[in-house]
mmCIF file as gemmi writes it, N, C-alpha and C atoms, coordinates in Angstrom:
data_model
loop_
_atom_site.group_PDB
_atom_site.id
_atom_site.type_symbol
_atom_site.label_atom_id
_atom_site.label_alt_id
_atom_site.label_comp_id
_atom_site.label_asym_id
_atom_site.label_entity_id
_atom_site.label_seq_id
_atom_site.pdbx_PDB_ins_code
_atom_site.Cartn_x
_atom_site.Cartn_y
_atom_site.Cartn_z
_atom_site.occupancy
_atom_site.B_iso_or_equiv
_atom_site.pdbx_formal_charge
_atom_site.auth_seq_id
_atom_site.auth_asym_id
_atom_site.pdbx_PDB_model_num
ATOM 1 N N . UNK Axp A 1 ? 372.357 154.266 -62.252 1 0 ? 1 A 1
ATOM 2 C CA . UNK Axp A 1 ? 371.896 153.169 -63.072 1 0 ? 1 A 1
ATOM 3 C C . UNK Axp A 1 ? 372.662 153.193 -64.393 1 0 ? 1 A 1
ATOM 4 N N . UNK Axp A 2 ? 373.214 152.348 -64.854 1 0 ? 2 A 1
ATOM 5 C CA . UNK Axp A 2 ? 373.993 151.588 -65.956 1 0 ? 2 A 1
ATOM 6 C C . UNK Axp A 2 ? 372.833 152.407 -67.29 1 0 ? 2 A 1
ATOM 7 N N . UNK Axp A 3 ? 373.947 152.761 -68.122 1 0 ? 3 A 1
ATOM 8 C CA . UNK Axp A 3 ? 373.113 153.531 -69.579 1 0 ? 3 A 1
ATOM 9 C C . UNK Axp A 3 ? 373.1 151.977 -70.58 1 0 ? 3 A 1
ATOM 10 N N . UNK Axp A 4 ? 371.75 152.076 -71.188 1 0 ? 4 A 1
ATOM 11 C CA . UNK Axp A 4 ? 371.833 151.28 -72.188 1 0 ? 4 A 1
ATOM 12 C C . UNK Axp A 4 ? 371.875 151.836 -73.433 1 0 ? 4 A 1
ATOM 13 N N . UNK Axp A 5 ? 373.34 150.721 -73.882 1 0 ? 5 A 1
ATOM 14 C CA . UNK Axp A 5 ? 374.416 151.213 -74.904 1 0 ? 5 A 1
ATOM 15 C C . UNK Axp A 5 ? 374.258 150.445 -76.013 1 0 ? 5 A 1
ATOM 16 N N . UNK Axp A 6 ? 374.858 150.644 -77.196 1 0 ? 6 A 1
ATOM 17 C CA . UNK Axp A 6 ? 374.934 149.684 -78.609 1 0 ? 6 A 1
ATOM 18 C C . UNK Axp A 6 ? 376.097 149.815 -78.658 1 0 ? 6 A 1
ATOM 19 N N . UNK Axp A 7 ? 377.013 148.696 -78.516 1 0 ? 7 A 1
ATOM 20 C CA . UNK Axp A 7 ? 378.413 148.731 -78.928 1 0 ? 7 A 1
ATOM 21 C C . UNK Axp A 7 ? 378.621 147.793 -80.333 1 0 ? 7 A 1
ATOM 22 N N . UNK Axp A 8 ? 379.584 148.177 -81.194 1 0 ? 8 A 1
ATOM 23 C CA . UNK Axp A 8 ? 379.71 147.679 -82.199 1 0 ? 8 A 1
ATOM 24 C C . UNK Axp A 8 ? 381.236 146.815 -82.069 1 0 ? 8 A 1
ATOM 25 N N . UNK Axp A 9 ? 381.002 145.741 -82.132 1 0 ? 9 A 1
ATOM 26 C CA . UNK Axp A 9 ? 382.147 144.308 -82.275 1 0 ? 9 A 1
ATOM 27 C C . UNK Axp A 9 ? 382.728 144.432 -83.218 1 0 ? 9 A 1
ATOM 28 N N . UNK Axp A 10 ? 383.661 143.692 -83.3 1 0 ? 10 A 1
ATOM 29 C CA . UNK Axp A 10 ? 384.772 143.594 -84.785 1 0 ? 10 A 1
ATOM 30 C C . UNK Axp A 10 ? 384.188 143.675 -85.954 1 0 ? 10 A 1
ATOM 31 N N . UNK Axp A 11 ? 383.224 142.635 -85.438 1 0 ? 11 A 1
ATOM 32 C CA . UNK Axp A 11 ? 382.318 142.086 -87.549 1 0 ? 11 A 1
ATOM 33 C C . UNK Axp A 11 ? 381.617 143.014 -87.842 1 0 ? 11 A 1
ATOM 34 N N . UNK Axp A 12 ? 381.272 144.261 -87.137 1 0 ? 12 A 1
ATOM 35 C CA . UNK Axp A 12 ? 380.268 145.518 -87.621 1 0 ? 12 A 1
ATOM 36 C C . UNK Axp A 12 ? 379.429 145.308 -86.982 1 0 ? 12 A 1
ATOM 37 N N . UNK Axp A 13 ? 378.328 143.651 -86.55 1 0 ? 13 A 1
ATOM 38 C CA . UNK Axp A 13 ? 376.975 143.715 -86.241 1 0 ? 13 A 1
ATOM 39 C C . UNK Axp A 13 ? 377.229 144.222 -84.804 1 0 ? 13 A 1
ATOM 40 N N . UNK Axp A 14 ? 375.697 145.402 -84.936 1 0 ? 14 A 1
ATOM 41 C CA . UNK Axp A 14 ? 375.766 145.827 -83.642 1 0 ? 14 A 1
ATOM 42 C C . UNK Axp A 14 ? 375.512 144.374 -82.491 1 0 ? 14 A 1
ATOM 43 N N . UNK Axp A 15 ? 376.155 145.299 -81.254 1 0 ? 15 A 1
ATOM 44 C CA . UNK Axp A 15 ? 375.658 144.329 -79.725 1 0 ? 15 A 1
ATOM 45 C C . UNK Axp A 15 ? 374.993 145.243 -79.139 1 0 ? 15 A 1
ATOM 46 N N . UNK Axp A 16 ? 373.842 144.767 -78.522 1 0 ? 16 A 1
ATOM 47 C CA . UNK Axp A 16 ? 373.179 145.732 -77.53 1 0 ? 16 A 1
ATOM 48 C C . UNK Axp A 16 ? 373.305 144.456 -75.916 1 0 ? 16 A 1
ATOM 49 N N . UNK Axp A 17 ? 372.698 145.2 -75.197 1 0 ? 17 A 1
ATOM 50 C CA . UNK Axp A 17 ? 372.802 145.37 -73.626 1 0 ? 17 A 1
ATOM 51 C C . UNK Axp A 17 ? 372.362 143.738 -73.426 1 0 ? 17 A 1
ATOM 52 N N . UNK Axp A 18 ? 372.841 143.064 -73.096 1 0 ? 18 A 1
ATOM 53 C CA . UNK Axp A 18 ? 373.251 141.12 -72.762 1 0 ? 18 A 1
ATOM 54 C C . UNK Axp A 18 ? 371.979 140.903 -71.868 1 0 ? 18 A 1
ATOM 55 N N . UNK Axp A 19 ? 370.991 139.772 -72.721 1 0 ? 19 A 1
ATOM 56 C CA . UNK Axp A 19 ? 369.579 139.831 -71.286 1 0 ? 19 A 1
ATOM 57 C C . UNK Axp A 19 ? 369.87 138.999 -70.436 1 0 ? 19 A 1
ATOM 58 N N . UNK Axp A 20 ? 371.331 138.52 -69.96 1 0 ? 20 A 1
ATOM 59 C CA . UNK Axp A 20 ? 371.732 138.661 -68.563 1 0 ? 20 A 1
ATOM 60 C C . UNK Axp A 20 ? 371.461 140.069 -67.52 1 0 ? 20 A 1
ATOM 61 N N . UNK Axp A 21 ? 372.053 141.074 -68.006 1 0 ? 21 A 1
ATOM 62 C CA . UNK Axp A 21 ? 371.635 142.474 -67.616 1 0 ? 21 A 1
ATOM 63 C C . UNK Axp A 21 ? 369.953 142.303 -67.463 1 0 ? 21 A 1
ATOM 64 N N . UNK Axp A 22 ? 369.727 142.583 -68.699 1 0 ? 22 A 1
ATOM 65 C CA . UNK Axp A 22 ? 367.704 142.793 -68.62 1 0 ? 22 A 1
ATOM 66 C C . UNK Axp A 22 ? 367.355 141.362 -67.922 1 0 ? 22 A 1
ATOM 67 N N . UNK Axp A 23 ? 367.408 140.623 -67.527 1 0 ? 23 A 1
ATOM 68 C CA . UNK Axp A 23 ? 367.094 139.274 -66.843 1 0 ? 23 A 1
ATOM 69 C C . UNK Axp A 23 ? 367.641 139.966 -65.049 1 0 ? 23 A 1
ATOM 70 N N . UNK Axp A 24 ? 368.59 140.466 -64.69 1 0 ? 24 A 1
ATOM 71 C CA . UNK Axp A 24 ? 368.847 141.117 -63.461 1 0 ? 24 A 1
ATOM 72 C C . UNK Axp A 24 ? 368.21 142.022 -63.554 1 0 ? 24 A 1
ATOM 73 N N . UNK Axp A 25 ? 367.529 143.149 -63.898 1 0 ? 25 A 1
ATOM 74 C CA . UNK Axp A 25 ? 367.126 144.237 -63.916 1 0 ? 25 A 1
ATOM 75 C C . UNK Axp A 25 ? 365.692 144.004 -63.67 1 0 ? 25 A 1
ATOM 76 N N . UNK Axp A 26 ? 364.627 142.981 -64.271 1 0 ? 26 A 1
ATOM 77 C CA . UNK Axp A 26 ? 364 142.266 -64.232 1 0 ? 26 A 1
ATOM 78 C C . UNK Axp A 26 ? 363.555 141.844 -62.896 1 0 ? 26 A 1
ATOM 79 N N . UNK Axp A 27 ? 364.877 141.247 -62.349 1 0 ? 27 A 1
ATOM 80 C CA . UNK Axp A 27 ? 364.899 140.161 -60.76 1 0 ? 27 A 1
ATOM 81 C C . UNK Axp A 27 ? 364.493 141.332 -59.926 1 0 ? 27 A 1
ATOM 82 N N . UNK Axp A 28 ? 364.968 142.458 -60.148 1 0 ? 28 A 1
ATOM 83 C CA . UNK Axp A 28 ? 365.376 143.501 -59.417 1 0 ? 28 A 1
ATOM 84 C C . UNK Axp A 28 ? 364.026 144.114 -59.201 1 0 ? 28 A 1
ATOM 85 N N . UNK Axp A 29 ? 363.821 144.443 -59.928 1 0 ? 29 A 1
ATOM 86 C CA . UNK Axp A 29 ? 361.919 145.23 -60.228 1 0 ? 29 A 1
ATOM 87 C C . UNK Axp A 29 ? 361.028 144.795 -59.254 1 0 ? 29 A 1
ATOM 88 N N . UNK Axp A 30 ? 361.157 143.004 -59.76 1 0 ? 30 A 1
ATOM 89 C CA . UNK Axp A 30 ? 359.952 142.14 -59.433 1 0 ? 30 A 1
ATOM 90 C C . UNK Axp A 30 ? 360.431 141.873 -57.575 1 0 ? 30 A 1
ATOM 91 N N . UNK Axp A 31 ? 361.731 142.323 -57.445 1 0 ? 31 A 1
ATOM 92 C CA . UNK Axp A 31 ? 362.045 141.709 -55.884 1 0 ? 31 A 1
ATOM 93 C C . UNK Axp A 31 ? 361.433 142.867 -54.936 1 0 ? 31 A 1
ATOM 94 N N . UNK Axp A 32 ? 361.812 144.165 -55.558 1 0 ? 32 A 1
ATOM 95 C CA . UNK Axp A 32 ? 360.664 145.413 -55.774 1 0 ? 32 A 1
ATOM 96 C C . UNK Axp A 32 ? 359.494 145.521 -54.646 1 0 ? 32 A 1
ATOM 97 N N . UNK Axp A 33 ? 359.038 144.746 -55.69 1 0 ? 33 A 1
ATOM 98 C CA . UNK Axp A 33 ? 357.754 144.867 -55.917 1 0 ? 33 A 1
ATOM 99 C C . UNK Axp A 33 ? 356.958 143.603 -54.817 1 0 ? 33 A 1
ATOM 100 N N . UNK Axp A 34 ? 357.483 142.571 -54.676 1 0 ? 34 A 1
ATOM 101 C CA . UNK Axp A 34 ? 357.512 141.885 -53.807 1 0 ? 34 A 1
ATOM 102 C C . UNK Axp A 34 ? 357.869 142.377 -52.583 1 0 ? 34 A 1
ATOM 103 N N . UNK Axp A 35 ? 358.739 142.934 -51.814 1 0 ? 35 A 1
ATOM 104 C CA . UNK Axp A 35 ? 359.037 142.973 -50.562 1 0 ? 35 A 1
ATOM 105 C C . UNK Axp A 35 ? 357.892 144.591 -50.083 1 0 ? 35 A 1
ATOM 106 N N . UNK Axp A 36 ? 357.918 145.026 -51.378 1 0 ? 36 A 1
ATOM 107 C CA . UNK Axp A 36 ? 356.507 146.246 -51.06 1 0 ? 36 A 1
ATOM 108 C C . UNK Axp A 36 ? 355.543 145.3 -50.838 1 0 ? 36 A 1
ATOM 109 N N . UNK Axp A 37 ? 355.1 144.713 -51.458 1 0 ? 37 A 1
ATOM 110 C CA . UNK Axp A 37 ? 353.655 144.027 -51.135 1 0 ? 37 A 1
ATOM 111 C C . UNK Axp A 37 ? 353.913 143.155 -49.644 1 0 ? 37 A 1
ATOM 112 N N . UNK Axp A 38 ? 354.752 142.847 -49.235 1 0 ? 38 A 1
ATOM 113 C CA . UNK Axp A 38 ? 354.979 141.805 -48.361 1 0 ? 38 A 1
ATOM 114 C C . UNK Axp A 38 ? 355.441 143.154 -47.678 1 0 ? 38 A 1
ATOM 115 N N . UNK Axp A 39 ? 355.316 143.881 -47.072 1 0 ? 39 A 1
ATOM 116 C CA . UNK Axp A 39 ? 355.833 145.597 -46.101 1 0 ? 39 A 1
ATOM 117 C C . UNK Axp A 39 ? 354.191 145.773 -46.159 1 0 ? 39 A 1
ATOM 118 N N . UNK Axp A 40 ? 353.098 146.144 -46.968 1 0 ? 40 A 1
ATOM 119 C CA . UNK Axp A 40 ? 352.281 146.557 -47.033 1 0 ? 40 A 1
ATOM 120 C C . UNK Axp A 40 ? 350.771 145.385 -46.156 1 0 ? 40 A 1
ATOM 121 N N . UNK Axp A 41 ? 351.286 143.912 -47.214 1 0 ? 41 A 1
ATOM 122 C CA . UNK Axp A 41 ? 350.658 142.519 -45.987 1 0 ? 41 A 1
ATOM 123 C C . UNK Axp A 41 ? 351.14 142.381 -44.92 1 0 ? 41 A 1
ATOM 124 N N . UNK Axp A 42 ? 352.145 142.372 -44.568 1 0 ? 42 A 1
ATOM 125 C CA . UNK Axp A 42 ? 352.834 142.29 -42.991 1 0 ? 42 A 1
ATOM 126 C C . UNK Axp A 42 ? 352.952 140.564 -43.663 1 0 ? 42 A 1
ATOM 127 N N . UNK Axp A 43 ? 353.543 140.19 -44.744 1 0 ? 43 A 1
ATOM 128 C CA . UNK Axp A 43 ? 354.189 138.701 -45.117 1 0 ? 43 A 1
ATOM 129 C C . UNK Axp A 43 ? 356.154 139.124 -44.826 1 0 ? 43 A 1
ATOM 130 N N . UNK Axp A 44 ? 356.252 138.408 -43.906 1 0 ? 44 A 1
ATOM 131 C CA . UNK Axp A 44 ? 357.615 138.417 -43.791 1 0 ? 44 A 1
ATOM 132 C C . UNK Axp A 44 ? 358.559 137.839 -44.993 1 0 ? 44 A 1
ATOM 133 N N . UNK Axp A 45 ? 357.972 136.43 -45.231 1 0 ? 45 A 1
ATOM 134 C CA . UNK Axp A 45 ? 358.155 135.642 -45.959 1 0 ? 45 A 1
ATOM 135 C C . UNK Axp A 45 ? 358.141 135.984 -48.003 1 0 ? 45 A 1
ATOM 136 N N . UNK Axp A 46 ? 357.572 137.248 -47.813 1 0 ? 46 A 1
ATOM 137 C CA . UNK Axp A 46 ? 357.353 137.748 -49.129 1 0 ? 46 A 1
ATOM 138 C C . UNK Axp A 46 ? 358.477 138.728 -49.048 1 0 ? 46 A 1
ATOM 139 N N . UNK Axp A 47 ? 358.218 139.48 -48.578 1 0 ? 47 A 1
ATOM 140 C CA . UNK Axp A 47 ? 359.838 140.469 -47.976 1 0 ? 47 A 1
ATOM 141 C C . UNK Axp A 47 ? 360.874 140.266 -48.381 1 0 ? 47 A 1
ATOM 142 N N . UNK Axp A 48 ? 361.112 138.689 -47.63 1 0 ? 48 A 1
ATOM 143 C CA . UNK Axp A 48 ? 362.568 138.204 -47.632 1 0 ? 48 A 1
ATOM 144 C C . UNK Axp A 48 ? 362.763 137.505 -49.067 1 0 ? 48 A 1
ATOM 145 N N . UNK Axp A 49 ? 361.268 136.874 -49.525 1 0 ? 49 A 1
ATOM 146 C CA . UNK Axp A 49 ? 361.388 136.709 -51.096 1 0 ? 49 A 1
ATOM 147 C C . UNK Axp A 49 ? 361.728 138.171 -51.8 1 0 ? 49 A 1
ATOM 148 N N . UNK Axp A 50 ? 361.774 139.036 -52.065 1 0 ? 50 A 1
ATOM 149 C CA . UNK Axp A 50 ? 361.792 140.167 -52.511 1 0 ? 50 A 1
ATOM 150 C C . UNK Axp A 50 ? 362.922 140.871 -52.277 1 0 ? 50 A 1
ATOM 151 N N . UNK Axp A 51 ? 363.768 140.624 -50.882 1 0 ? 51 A 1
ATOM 152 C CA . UNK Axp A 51 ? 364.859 141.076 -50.959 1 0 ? 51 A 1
ATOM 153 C C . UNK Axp A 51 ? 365.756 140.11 -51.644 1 0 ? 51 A 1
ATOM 154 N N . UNK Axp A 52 ? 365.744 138.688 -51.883 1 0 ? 52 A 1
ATOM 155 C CA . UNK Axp A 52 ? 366.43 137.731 -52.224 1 0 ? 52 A 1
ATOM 156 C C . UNK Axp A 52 ? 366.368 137.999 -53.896 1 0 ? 52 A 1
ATOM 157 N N . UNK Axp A 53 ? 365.154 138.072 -54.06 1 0 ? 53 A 1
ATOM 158 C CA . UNK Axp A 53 ? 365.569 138.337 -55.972 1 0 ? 53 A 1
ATOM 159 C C . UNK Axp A 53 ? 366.345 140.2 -56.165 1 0 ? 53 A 1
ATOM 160 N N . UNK Axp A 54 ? 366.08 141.117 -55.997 1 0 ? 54 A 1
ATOM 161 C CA . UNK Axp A 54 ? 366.894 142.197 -55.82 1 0 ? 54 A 1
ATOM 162 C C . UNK Axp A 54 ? 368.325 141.514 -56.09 1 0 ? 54 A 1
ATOM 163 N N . UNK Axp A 55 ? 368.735 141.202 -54.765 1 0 ? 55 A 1
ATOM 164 C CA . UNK Axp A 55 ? 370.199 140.428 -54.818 1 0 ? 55 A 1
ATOM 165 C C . UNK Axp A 55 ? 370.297 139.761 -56.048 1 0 ? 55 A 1
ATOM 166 N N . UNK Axp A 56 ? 369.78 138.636 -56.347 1 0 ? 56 A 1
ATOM 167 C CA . UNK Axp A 56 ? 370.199 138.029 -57.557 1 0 ? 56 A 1
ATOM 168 C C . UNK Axp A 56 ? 370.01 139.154 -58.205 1 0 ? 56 A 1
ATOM 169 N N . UNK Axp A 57 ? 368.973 139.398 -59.108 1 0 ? 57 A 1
ATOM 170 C CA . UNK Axp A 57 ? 369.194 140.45 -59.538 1 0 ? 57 A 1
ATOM 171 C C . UNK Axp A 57 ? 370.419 141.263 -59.8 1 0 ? 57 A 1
ATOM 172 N N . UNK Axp A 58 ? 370.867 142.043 -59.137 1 0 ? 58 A 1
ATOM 173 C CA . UNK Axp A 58 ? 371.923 142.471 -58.52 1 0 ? 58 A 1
ATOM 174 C C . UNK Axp A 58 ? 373.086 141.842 -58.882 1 0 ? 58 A 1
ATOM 175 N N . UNK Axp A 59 ? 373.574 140.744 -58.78 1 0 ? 59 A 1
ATOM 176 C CA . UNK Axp A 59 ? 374.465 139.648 -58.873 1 0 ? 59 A 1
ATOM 177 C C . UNK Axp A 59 ? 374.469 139.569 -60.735 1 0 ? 59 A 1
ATOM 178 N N . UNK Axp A 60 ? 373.71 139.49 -61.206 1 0 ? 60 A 1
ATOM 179 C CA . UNK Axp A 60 ? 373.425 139.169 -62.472 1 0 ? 60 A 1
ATOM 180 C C . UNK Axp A 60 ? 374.265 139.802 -63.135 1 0 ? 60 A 1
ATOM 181 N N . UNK Axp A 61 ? 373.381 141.538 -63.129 1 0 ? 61 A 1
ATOM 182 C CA . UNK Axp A 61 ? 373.72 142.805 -63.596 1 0 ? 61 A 1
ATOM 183 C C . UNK Axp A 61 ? 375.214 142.574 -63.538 1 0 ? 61 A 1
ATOM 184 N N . UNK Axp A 62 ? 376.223 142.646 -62.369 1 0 ? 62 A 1
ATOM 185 C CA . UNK Axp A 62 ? 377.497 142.67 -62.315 1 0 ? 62 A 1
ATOM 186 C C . UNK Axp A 62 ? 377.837 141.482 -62.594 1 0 ? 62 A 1
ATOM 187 N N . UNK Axp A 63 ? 377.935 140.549 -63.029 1 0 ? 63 A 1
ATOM 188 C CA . UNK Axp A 63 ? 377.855 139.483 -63.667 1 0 ? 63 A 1
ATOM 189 C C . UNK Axp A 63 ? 378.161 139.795 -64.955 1 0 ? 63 A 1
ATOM 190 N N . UNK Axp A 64 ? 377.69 140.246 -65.955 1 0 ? 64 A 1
ATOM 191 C CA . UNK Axp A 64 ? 377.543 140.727 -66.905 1 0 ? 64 A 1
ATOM 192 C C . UNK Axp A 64 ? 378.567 141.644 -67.496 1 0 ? 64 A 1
ATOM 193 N N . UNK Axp A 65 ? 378.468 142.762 -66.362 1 0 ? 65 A 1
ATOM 194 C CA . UNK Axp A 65 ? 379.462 143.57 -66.649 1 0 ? 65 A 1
ATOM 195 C C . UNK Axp A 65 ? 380.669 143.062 -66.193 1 0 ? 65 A 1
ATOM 196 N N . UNK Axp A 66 ? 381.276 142.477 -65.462 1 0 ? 66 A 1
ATOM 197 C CA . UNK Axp A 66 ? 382.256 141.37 -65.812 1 0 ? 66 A 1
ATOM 198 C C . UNK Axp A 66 ? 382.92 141.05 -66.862 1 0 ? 66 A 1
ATOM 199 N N . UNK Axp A 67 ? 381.956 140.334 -67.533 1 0 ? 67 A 1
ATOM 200 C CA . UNK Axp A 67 ? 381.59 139.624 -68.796 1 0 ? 67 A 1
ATOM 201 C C . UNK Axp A 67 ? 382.21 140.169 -70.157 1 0 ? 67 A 1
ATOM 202 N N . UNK Axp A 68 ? 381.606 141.366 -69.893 1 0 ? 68 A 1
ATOM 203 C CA . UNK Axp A 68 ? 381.879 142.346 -70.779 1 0 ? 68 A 1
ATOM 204 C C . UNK Axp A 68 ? 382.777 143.227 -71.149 1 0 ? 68 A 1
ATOM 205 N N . UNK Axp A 69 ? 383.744 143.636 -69.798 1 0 ? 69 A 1
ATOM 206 C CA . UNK Axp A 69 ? 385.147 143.822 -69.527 1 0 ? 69 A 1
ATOM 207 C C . UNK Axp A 69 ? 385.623 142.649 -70.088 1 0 ? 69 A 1
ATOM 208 N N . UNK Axp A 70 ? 386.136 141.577 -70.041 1 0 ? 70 A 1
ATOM 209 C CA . UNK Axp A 70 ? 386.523 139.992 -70.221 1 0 ? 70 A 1
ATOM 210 C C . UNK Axp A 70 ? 386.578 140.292 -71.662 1 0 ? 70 A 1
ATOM 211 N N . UNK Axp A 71 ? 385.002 140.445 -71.896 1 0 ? 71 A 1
ATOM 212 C CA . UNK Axp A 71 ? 385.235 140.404 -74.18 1 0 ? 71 A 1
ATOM 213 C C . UNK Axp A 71 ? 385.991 141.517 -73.789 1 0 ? 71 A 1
ATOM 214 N N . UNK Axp A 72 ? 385.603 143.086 -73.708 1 0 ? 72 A 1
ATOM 215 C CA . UNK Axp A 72 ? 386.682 143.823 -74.205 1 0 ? 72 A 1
ATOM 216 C C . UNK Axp A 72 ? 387.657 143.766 -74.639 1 0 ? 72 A 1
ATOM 217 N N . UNK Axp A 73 ? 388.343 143.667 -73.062 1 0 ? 73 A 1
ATOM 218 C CA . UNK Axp A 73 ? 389.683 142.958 -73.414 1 0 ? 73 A 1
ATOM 219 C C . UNK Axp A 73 ? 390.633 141.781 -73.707 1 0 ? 73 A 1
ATOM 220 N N . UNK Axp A 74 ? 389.884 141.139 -73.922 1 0 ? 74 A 1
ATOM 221 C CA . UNK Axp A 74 ? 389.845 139.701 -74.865 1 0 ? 74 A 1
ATOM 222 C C . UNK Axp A 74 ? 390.183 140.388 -76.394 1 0 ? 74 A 1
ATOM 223 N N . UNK Axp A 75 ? 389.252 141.598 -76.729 1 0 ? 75 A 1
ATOM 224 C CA . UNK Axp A 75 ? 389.627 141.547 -78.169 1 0 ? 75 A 1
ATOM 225 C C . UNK Axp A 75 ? 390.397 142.812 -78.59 1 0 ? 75 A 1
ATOM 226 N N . UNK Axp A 76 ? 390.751 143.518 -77.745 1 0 ? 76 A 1
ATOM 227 C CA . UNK Axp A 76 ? 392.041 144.442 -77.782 1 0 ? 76 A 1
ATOM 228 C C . UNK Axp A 76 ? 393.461 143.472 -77.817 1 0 ? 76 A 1
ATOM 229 N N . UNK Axp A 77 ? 393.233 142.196 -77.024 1 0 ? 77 A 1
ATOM 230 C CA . UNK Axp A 77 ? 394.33 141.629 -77.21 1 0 ? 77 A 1
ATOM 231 C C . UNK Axp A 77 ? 394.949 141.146 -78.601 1 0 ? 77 A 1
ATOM 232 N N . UNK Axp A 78 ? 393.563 140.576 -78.924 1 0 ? 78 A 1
ATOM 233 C CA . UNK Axp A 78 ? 393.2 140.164 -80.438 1 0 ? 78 A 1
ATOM 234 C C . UNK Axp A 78 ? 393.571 141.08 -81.59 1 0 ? 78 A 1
ATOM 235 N N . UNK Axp A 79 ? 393.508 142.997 -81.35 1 0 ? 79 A 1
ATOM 236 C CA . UNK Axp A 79 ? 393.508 143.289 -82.1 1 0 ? 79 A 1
ATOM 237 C C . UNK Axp A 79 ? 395.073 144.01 -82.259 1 0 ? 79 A 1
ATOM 238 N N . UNK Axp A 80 ? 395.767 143.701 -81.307 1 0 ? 80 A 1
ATOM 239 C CA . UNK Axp A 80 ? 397.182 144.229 -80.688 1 0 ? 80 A 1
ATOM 240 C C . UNK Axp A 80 ? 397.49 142.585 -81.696 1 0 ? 80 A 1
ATOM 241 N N . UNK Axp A 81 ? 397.662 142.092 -81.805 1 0 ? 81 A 1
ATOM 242 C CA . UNK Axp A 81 ? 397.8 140.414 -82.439 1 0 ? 81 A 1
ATOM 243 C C . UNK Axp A 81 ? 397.868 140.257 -83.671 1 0 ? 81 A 1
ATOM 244 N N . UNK Axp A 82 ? 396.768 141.236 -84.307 1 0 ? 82 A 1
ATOM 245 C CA . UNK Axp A 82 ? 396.491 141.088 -85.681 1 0 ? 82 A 1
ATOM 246 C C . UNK Axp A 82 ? 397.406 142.196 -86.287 1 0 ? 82 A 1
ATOM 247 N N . UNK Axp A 83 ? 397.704 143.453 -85.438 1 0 ? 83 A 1
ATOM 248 C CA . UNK Axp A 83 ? 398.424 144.628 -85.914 1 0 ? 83 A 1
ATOM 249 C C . UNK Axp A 83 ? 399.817 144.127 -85.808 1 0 ? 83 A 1
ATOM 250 N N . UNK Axp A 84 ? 400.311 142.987 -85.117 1 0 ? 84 A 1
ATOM 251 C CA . UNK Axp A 84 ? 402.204 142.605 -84.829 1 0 ? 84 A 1
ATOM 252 C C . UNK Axp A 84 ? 402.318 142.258 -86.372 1 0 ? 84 A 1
């Protein structure tokens, strides 16, 4: 599981962890928690709800971190730019 980090941006103000991430992490719990209850009712239909948010979920999280590679190096470029 992904550490939650404080990274500090150019301008000083800290960034913490994007609630894209906590919004997947979230999906993830609750899809959880759903496909247990729907394993435990014998709801198929809850299950497959439950495995479906996981996934998003899932999707999000790396989504994000994407995202976040992208700024990185978006602003290494920036800062290779400002040093020419």
């Amino acid at each position: 599981m992904p550490h939650n980090h404080t990274r500090q941006p150019h301008d000083g103000s800290p960034r913490y962890e994007g609630s894209t991430v906590l919004s997947g992490k979230t999906d993830q719990i609750k899809g959880r928690i759903k496909e247990a209850a729907g394993a435990l009712t014998d709801d198929e239909r809850l299950k497959r709800e439950g495995k479906l948010d996981q996934a998003v979920g899932k999707v999000k999280v790396a989504a994000e971190k994407v995202v976040d590679k992208v700024k990185d190096a978006a602003e290494k470029v920036v800062d290779k730019v400002k040093d020419a």
